[in-house]
Each structure stands twice: as C-alpha cells, then as structure tokens.
C-alpha positions in Angstrom: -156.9 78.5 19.3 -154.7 79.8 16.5 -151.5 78.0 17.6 -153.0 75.1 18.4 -154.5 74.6 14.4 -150.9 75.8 13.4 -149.5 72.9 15.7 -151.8 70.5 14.3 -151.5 71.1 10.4 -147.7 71.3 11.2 -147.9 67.4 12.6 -149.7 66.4 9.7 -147.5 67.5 7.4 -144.4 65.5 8.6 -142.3 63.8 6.2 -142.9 59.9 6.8 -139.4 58.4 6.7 -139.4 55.2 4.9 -136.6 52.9 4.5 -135.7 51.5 1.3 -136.4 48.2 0.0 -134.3 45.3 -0.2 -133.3 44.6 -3.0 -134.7 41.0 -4.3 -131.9 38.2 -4.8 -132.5 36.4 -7.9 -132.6 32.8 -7.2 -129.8 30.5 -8.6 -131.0 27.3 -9.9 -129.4 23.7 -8.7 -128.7 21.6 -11.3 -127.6 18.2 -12.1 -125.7 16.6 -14.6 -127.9 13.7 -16.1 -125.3 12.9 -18.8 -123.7 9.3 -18.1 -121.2 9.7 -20.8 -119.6 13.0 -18.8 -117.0 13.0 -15.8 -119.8 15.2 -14.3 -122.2 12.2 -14.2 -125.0 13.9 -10.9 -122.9 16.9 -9.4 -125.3 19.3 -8.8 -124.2 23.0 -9.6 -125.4 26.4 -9.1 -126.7 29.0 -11.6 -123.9 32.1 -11.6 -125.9 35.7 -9.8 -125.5 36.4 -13.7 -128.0 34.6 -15.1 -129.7 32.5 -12.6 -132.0 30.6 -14.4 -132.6 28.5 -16.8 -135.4 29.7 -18.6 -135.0 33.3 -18.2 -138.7 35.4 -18.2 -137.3 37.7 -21.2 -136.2 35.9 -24.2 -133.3 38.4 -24.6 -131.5 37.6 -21.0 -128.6 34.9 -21.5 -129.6 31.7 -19.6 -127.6 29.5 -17.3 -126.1 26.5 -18.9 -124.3 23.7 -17.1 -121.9 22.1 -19.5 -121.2 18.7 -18.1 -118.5 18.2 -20.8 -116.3 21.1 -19.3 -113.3 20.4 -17.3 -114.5 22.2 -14.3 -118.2 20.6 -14.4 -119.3 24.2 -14.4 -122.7 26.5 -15.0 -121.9 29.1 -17.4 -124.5 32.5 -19.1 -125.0 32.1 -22.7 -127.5 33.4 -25.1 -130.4 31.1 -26.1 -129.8 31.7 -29.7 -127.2 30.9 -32.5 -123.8 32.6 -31.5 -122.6 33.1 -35.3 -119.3 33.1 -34.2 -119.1 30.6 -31.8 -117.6 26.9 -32.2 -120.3 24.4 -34.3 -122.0 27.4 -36.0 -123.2 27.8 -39.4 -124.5 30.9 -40.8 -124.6 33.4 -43.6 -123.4 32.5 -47.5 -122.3 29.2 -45.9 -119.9 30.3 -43.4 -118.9 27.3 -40.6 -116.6 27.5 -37.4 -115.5 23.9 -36.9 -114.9 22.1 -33.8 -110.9 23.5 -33.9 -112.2 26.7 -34.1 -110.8 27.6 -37.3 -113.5 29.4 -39.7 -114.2 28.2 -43.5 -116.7 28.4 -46.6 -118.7 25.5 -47.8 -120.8 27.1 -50.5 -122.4 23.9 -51.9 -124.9 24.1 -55.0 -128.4 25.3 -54.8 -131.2 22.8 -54.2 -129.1 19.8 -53.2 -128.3 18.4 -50.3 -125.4 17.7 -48.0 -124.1 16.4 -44.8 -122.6 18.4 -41.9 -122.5 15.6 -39.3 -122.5 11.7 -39.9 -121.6 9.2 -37.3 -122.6 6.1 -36.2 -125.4 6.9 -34.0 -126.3 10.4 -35.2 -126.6 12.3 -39.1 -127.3 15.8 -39.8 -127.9 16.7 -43.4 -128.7 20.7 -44.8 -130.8 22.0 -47.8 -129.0 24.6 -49.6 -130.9 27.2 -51.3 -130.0 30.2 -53.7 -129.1 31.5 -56.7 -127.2 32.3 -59.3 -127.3 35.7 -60.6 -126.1 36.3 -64.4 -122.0 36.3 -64.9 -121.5 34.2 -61.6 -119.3 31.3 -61.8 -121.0 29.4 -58.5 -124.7 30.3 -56.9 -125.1 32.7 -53.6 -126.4 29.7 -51.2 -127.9 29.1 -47.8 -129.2 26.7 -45.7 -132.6 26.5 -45.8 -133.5 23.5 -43.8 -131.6 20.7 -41.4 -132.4 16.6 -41.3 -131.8 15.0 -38.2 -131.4 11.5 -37.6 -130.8 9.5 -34.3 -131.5 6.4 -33.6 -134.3 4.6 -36.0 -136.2 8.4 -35.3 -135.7 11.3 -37.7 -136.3 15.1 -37.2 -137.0 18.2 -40.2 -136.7 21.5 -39.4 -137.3 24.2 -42.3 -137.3 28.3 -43.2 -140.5 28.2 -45.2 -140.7 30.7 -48.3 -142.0 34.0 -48.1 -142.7 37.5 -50.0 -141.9 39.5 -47.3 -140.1 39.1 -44.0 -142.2 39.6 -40.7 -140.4 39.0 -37.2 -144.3 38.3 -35.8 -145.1 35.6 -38.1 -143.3 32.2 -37.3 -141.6 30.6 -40.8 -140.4 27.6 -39.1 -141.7 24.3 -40.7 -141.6 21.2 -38.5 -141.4 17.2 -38.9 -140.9 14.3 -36.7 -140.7 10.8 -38.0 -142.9 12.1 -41.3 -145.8 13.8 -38.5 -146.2 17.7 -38.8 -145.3 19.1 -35.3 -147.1 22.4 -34.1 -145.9 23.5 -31.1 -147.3 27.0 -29.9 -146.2 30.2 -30.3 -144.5 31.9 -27.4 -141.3 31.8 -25.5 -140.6 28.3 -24.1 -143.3 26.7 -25.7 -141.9 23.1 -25.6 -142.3 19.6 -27.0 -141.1 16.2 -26.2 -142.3 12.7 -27.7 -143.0 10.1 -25.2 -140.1 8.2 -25.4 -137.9 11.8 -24.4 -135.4 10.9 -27.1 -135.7 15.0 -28.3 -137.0 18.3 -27.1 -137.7 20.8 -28.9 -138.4 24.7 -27.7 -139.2 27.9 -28.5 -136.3 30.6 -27.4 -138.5 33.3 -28.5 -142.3 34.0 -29.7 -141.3 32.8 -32.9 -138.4 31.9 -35.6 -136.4 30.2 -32.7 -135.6 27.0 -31.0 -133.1 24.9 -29.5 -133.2 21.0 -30.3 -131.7 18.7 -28.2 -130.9 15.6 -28.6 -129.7 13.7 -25.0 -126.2 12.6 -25.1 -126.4 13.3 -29.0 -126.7 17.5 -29.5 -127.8 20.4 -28.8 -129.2 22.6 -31.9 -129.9 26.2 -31.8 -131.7 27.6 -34.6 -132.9 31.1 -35.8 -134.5 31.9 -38.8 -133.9 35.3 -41.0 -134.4 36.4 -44.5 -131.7 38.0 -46.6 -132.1 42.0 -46.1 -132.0 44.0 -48.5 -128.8 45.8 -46.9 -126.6 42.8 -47.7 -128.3 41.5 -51.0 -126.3 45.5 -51.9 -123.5 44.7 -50.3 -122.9 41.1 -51.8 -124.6 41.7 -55.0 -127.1 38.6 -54.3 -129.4 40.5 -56.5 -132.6 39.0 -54.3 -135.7 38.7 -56.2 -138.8 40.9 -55.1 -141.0 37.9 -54.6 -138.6 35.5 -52.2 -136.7 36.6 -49.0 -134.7 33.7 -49.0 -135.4 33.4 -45.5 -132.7 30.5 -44.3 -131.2 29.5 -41.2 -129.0 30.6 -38.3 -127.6 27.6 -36.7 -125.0 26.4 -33.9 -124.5 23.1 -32.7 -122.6 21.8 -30.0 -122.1 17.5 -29.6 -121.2 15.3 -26.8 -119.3 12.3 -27.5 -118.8 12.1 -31.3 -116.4 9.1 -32.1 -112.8 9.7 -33.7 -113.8 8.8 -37.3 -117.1 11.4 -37.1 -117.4 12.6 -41.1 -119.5 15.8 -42.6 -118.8 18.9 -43.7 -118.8 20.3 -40.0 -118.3 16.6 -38.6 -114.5 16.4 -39.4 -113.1 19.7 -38.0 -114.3 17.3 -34.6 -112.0 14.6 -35.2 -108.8 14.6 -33.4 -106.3 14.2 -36.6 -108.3 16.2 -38.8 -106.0 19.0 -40.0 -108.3 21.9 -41.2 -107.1 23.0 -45.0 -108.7 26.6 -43.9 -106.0 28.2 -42.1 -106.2 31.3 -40.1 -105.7 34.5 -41.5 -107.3 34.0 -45.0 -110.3 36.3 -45.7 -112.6 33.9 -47.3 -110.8 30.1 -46.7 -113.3 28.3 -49.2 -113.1 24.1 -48.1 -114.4 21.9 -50.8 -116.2 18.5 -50.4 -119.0 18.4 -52.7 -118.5 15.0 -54.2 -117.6 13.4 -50.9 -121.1 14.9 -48.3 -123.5 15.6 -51.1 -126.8 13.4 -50.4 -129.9 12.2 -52.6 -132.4 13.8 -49.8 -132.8 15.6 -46.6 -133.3 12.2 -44.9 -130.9 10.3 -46.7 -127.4 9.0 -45.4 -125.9 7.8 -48.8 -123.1 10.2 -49.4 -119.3 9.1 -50.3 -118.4 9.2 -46.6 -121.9 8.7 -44.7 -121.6 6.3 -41.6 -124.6 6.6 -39.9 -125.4 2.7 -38.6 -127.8 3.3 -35.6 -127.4 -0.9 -34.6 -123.8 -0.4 -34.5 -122.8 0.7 -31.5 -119.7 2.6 -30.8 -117.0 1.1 -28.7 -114.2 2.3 -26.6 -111.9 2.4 -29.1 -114.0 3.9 -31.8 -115.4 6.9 -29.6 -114.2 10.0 -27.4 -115.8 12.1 -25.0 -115.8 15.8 -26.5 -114.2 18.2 -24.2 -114.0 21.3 -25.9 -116.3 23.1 -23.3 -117.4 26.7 -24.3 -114.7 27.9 -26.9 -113.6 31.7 -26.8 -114.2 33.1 -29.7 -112.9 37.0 -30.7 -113.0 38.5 -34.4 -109.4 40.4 -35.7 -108.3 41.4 -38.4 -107.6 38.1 -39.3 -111.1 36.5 -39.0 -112.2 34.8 -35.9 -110.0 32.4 -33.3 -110.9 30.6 -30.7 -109.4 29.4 -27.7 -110.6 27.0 -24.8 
C-alpha cells in the first residue's frame, strides 16, 4: 500500500516537457508606388523584417517607408518624426540642412514672415518668433508656425503660446482653407478632405504629425518649447510667462522645378551654389529682403513664384532624386551623402 502511494505521488509530480513557442514573424507590408511622376510608377515593394509596417503600434518604432524617388525603388525604416539632422529640416535658432546637404542659419526677424519654399505649384511660408534680449545686435528666433499652399487650397499649422510646457497637452493649432481642423488626439489619428489633395496625421498622442501633400511633400512636424537648459546655454534669457514653444520640422519634395526659390527652396535647385560651406561653425545665409512676406498666406516676396494655373513643363521641371540622404555630425558640422 505504501509503495504504491509513493509510485503514485512520484507520477504526479513529473516535469511536463513543453516545447517553446515559435516565435511570431512580423508581417511585411506590400506596397505600391502611386506616384505617376516617379520611375517607380505601381512596383509593389516589401516592408524590410526591420520595420514591417507602416503604421507601427508604438509611436517610437521607426516605420517602413517606400521612397518611390530612390534609385532602387526601395522600402526603407525611418522615424515618424523630424530627423533634425536630416536633408529638408529646419530646427532650433533657425538652423536648415538644404537639399545639397550642406547646413546654414537663417535667423530672420521676430514676428515676420518668410518663405522657405516657392514654386509654381506649391509655397511654404514660416512665422518667426522671438526675442531680443538687451545688448543683442539681432533677436533669438524660431519658427513658430508654417503656411502651405497647393493648388487654389491652403493649409496652417501652429505652436500655440503657453506658460508652461506639458508633453500631454497638444499645442498644435490647425487651419485648412480658413476652417479650424480638430483631429483627435492619439497616435494615427488622421484626416483627409474629400478631394484627398492632403492628409494630415498624428505620429504621436499629441505635438506631432506628418503632412503630405501627393506628388507635392511630405511635412513632419514636432512641437517643443525652449528648455530652460538651452535658454542657459544660449543666453535666450526666456521669460517666465512664455515657453516659446516653436517647431521641429523636416520636409522632403518630389518634383520641384529647376528655378524652385525660398529660403530652403534653392539649396534644391541644380546650379544653386550654397554660400554656407562646410566646415564653418555657424555659416549664417542671408536673404531677408529677397523671402520676407506680408502674411503667413501670402506669396508676395521679391522672388515668390507660386502660379498654381501655370503648369510646369518639361523643361521647367525635374524629378528630385535625392532619395534618403546620409547624414553624420564631425567636427566639422554635419555632411551628407546619397
């Protein structure tokens, strides 16, 4: 009797062997190329194991990209937000990396505004805001807010003012075509008009988005305040009642004609040679007199071309085919390569 309830509670006591789970393959996205004015025109292309989707469940995974205007028609992993130090991008106390690569300062004047893009089909104007603390011989500026326009539709983005800086309350002001937008809160909250000439969406609960225009742009924007950390550092001497929360922007464009203008616009064009050259510390590019317009919306500056019934012809345009520019910081600054 005694062995046999020995026997049994030895049985039940077995260790179960059970095999290990397969590990879950992430599924790569097909996608197509819907651009008619790329070589890629419908060639369907798969996500990289890297980053397989699109839309990515967590805000902070880089998403999978297919960049039509690449040589090799291919799907690349990139963050969803503004890479500061990436090609198109405009951050900080102005600081822009043009379309050569090459990085320069466009400090501007507080309270007016100027444009970074203007071609025929497509103008992008900027709000600076700042200030001028006492001894300065120019005002501390950032941009505070971006004007699109496209077609006979325009587009306002804008940091709203604020005390105090709180990463869970959105600061992002919208417009389209003079019509407040609200789009909800949340990461890839989205928006299109009817007509699908833009889309706008979140890239994280709040204070993010990517624009895109089809054909036109693609916008990525972040908002942020000036911390108290670099208002030390640069001696901004931010006031105790204003952030100066500003934006975080990087743009990339497909098929911007040879005579684009702007601030960022001609660092685009094919003979534009860049008077910021490499290796400077602070290459400071001037322009004031030529980009500076009456009003976020307007496109009477010096150089403005914007003419949306004027349509570009073969001569007048080129397909961009800078791809995804490599960008690494020196000791020199930043270069990029393609």
């Amino acid at each position: 009797m005694l062995v046999s309830m020995v026997t049994d509670a030895a049985s039940s006591n077995k260790v179960k062997r059970v095999k290990p789970r397969k590990p879950i393959k992430a599924v790569q996205q097909l996608l197509t190329c819907k651009s008619r004015k790329s070589k890629c025109f419908m060639k369907r292309v798969k996500c990289p194991i890297e980053c397989p989707s699109v839309k990515p469940k967590n805000p902070k995974e880089k998403a999978c990209f297919l960049d039509c205007y690449s040589p090799k028609c291919e799907a690349v992993c990139k963050s969803r937000k503004p890479n500061c130090n990436g090609p198109g991008a405009a951050c900080y106390d102005p600081r822009f990396i043009g379309g050569d690569g090459i990085v320069f300062y466009f400090h501007g004047k507080s309270n007016e505004h100027f444009t970074l893009i203007s071609d025929s089909d497509l103008q992008i104007n900027a709000r600076f805001i700042g200030l001028r603390p006492k001894g300065r011989t120019r005002d501390y500026t950032w941009i505070q807010a971006l004007g699109l326009m496209y077609g006979h539709h325009n587009f306002t983005l804008e940091a709203t003012r604020t005390k105090e800086w709180d990463d869970n309350v959105d600061h992002l002001k919208l417009l389209h075509d003079g019509m407040e937008l609200v789009i909800p809160e949340g990461h890839s909250s989205e928006w299109s008009p009817t007509e699908g000439d833009i889309q706008v969406e979140r890239t994280s609960t709040t204070n993010s988005m990517t624009i895109t225009i089809p054909d036109l742009a693609e916008i990525s924007v972040n908002v942020i305040p000036v911390s108290e950390e670099d208002s030390i550092i640069h001696n901004y001497q931010i006031p105790s009642n204003d952030c100066f929360a500003h934006l975080e922007v990087q743009f990339r464009f497909f098929g911007l004609s040879s005579n684009v203008e702007g601030i960022l616009g001609r660092t685009y064009r094919p003979d534009f040679e860049n008077p910021a050259k490499p290796g400077v510390a602070m290459p400071v590019v001037g322009g004031d007199d030529k980009y500076k317009t009456s009003s976020l919306l307007a496109t009477d500056c010096a150089q403005c071309m914007f003419s949306p019934d004027n349509i570009k012809d073969e001569h007048g345009s080129r397909m961009m085919e800078y791809g995804i520019l490599d960008c690494k910081g020196g000791e020199n600054g930043i270069t990029c390569k393609k």
